[in-house]
N, C-alpha and C positions, 0 to 999 in steps of 0.2 A: 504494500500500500504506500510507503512511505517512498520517497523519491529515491534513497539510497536505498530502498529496498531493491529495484530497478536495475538490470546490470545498466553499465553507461552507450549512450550508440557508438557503433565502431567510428574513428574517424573520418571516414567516407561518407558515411551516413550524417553527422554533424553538420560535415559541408555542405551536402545536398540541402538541407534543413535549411542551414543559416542563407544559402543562394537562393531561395524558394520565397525566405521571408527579404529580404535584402531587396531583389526582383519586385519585388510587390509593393515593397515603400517607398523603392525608387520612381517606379511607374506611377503610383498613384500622387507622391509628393512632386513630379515633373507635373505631374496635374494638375496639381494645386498651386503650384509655384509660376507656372506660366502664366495661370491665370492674373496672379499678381504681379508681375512682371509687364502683363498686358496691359493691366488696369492702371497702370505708372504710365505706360508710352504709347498706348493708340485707343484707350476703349474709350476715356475723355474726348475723343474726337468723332469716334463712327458712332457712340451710344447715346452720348450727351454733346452735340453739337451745339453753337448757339452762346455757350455758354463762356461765362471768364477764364480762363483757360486752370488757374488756381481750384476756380470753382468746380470746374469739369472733374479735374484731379480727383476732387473731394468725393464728389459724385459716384465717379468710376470707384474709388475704395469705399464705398457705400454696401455697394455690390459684391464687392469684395468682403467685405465684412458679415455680410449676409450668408456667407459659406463658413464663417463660425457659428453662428446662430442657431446650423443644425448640425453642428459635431456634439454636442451632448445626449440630442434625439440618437442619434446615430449610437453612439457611449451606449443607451441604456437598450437599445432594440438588438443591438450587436452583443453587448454585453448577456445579456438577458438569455439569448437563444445561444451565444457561446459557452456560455456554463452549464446547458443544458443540452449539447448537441455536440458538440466539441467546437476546437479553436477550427478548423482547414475549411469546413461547410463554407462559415462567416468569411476567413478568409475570399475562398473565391470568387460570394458572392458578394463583398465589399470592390473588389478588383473590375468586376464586369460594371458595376454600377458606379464606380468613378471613370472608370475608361470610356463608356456608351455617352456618359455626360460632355467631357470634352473633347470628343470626338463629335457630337451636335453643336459642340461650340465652334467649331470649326466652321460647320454648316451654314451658320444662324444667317441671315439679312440685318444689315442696320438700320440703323436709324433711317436714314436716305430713302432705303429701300422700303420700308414700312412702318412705319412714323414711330409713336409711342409701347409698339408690341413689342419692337426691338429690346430695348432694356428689360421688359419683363420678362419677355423669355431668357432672356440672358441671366436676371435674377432666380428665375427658375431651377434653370440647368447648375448654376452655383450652389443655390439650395440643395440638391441631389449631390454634387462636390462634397460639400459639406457631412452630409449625412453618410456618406461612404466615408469617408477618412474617420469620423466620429469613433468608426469600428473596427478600421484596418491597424491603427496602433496600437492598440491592447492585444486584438490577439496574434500580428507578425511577431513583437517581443514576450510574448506568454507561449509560443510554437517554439522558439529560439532555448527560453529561460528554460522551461519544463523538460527540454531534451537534453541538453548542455551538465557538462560536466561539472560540480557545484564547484570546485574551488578555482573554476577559470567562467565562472558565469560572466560576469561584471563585461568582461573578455568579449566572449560568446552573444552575450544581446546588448553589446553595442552595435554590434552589427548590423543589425536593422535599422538603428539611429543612423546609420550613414547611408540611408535610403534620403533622407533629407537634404545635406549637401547631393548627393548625387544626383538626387531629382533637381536642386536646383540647377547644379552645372549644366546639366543636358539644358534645362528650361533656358538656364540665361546663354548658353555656348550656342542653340540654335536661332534664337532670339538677334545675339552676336552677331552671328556669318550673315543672316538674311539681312540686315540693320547694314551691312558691311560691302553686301555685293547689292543690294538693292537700292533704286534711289527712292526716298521719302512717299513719292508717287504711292511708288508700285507697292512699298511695304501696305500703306493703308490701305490700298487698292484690294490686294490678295495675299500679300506675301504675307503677313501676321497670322492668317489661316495655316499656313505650313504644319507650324508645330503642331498644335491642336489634331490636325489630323493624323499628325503623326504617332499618336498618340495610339493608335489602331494599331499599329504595327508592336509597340511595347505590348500593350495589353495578350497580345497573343503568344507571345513569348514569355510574360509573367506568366499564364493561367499554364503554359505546358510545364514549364519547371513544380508552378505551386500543384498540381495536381497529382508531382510525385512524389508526396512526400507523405509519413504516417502521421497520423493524430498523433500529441501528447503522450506520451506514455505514464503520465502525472495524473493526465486526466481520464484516461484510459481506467487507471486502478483506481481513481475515487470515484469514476462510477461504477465498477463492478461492487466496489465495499459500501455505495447507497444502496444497490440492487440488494445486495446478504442483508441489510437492514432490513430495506423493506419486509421480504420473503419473512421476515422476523416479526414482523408487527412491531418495526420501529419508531421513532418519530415522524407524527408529517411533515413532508420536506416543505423548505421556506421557501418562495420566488426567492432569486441572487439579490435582486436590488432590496427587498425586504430585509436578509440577513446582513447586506453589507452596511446596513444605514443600522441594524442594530448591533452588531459585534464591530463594526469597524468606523465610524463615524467621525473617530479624531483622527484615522490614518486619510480617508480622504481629503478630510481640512489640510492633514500634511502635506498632501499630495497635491494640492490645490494652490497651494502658498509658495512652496517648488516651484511648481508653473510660473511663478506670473516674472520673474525676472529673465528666466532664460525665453520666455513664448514673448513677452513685449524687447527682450535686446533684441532677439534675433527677425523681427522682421521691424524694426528701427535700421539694424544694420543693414540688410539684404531687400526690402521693398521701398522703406520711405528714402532711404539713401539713392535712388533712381532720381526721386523726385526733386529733393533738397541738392545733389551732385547738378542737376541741368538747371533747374531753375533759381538756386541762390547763389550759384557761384559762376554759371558759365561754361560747364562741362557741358563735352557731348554726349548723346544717348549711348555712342560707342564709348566711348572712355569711362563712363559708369558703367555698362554691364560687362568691360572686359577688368575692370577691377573685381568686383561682383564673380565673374567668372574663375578667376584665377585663385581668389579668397577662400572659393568654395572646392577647391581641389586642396586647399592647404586643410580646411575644417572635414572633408573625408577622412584626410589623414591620420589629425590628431586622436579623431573621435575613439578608434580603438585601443591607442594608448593610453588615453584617461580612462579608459574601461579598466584595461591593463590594471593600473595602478589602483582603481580602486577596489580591484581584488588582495592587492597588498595590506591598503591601509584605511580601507573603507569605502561606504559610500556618501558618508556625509563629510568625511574635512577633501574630496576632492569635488565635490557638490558646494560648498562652500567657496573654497578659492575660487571656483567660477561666478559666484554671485559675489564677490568682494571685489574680483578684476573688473567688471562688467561696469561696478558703480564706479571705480575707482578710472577706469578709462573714459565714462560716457564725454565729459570736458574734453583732453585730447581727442578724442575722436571726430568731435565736431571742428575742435580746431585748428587738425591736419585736414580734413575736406574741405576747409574754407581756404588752404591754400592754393586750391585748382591746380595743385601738381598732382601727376598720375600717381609717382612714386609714390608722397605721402597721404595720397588717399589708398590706396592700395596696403599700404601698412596700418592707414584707420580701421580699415575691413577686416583684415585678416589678425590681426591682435584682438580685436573685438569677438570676431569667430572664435578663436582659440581660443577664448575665457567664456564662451558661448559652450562649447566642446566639452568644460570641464563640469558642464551641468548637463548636459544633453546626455553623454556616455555613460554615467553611471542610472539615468534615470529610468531606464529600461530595468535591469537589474533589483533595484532598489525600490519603485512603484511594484513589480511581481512579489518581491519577499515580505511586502505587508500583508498581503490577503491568502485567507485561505485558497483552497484549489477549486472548490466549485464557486466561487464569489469572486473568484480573482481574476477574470474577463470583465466580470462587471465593476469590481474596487477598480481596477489599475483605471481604466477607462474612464470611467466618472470624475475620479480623481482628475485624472489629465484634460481632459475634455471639456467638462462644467468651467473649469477655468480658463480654457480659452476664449469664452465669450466677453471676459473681464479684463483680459491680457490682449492675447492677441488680434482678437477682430476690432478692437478698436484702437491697436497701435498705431496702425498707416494715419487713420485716419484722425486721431489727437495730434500727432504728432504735425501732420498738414496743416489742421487746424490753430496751432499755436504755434505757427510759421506764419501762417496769413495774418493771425492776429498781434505779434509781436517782432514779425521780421527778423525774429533770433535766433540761435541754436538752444541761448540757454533754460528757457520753460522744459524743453523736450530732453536738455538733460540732467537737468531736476525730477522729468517724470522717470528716466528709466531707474535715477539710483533710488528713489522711491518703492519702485519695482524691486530692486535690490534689496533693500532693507526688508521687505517682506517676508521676500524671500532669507533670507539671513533666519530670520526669526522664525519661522515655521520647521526648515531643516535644523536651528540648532537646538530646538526641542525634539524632535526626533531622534527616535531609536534607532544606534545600529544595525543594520539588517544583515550584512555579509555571510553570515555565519548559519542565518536560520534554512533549515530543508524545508523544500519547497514540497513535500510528501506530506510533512509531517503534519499531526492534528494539532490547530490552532490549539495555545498553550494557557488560553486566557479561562481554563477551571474545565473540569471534566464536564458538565450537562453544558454548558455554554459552546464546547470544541464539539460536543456530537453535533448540537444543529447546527451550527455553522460548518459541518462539512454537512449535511443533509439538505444539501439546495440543488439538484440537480432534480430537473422534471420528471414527471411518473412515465 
């Protein structure tokens, strides 16, 4: 039953695992990520024409904001049927329904073309964005965690966290070349559609790898040991979201507090710096997204080595240094971009990633070892998710907002270390988790650890 009860997968098997989940948060965060990318440099103009160009901005990440909105719909409906069905089902059906979505974004007519339907279907199809990623992060890093060898996890499901840079690189690296061999015309013409459609070709390549891969073997045995329960005339099982809001309540807040420094640096750093990069200082659309570009092959990198480490020494003082660098860079960082040199905005980026990295790589690892195994699709996700509405979907566009309204960097970087300090405080009351098996029965009193692993549906 227990995780180490479990022998561990052969190393080949691992791989396939960690490529299956990796693949799939690549594809689905190129999705997500384009979309904001887009909404920085052309949707202002084909969605909301007409408008002050500032305003357009604002607009466009309006919309963009609207694809957080339904990441916790997503958390709880993903979550819900993942602890009850297993993690791969959700998996591929979170995969086909972020890919179907920006692949019809690709499609859509603007504004031009059809007046005021334009933005709402476009709101639409982000909505459906949204609600697929809601459910693709919990369970790619609960498929990764629950397989993985426990004293190299940290290791093991960061690796899906580098689904995030990776998606971005492709997003802003195609974004780049088209922006680069295209003229201005043609981008808004057709050329913006490229990615988006390209988007088709990933998704069929994610679903052949994710569809080879076995369920959990974590969650495999805690539903056979619900099943001997039952057969027992055991207790009746709890919905996940019912048991994780009554055994686990302060780990979400945990989990949630986590969020809001690393989910608001990091698209400060990587969406609203598109905007802030051409419009306050004079950069071009290329010279922000090839900084952007290049930042995000450095924050691949790191990502696994602060996994690494936090298997040495924790997951809260390497979760930490990342929220400490983050407050402690936000000043620099605005004040090497206002130099309009490549160099030093390209070291704004990628020093800001890096201290971005040191909260993102352990957070896989460390959201899984809070929750039991059948609630722990639905905790990790909640946790992470409920607070991107708070964080992230209204990054771009505070941060725009208090650009227009004070012409400065500095409100926006009093919001992020703000963000920081939340973060600070939520992680440094939390427990360390490294060390707990992810098998094992919640430890919080014998009748309390039976329901809480008895959530898995009849």
């Amino acid at each position: 039953m227990a995780a180490s009860a479990s022998a561990p997968p052969a190393p080949a098997s691992l791989k396939r695992i960690v490529a299956a989940s990796l693949i799939g948060t690549t594809v689905e965060w190129y999705d997500f990520f384009l979309y904001g990318s887009a909404a920085a440099l052309v949707f202002n103009k084909l969605f909301f024409p007409g408008s002050d160009p500032l305003v357009g901005t604002l607009l466009s990440f309006l919309t963009y904001a609207v694809g957080f909105a339904a990441r916790p719909i997503g958390a709880l409906v993903f979550g819900h049927f993942g602890d009850r069905l297993g993690r791969k089902k959700l998996l591929v059906l979170s995969l086909l329904l972020m890919g179907g979505a920006t692949f019809a974004i690709g499609l859509l007519p603007t504004h031009a073309t059809i007046g005021s339907a334009a933005p709402v279907l476009l709101t639409v199809l982000r909505l459906v964005q949204g609600f697929a990623l809601g459910g693709e992060w919990g369970g790619a890093v609960l498929l990764v965690s629950e397989h993985g060898d426990a004293r190299r996890r940290g290791f093991w499901a960061s690796w899906p966290q580098t689904g995030a840079p990776a998606g971005q690189l492709l997003a802003t690296g195609v974004l780049s070349a088209l922006t680069a061999l295209l003229s201005e015309g043609q981008f808004l013409a057709w050329g913006w559609r490229v990615p988006f459609l390209l988007s088709g070709v990933l998704v069929i390549v994610g679903l052949w790898i994710r569809l080879s891969v076995d369920e959990s073997p974590v969650f495999r045995a805690a539903l056979a040991s619900a099943a001997a329960r039952r057969a027992k005339g055991g207790a009746v099982e709890k919905m996940p979201l019912v048991a994780v809001l009554k055994y686990h309540w302060r780990d979400v807040l945990v989990a949630m507090g986590a969020r809001m420094a690393e989910n608001i640096s990091y698209y400060v750093i990587t969406a609203f710096v598109l905007v802030y990069a051409t419009s306050h200082t004079g950069l071009s659309q290329q010279t922000a997204l090839n900084a952007v570009l290049i930042s995000s092959a450095l924050h691949f990198a790191v990502i696994p080595a602060w996994g690494a480490l936090s298997d040495r020494i924790g997951r809260r003082p390497v979760y930490l240094l990342g929220a400490a660098g983050v407050a402690i860079w936000a000043f620099p960082f605005f004040a090497l971009v206002d130099s309009a040199n490549f160099g030093l905005l390209l070291l704004a980026v990628s020093v800001g990633l890096v201290f971005h990295g040191a909260m993102y790589a352990p957070q896989a690892a460390f959201f899984a070892e809070m929750f039991a195994t059948r609630m722990r699709y639905s905790g990790a996700s909640i946790g992470a998710q409920f607070s991107s509405v708070a964080a992230g979907a209204p990054a771009p566009l505070i941060a725009t907002a208090l650009l227009a309204d004070f012409d400065s960097p500095t409100p926006i970087a009093l919001y992020v270390i703000a963000a920081a300090v939340l973060t600070l405080i939520a992680v440094g009351v939390a427990k360390e988790t490294r060390s707990r098996d992810l098998g094992a029965v919640d430890s919080r009193g014998a009748d309390d650890a039976a329901d809480a692993e008895a959530t898995v549906g009849k």
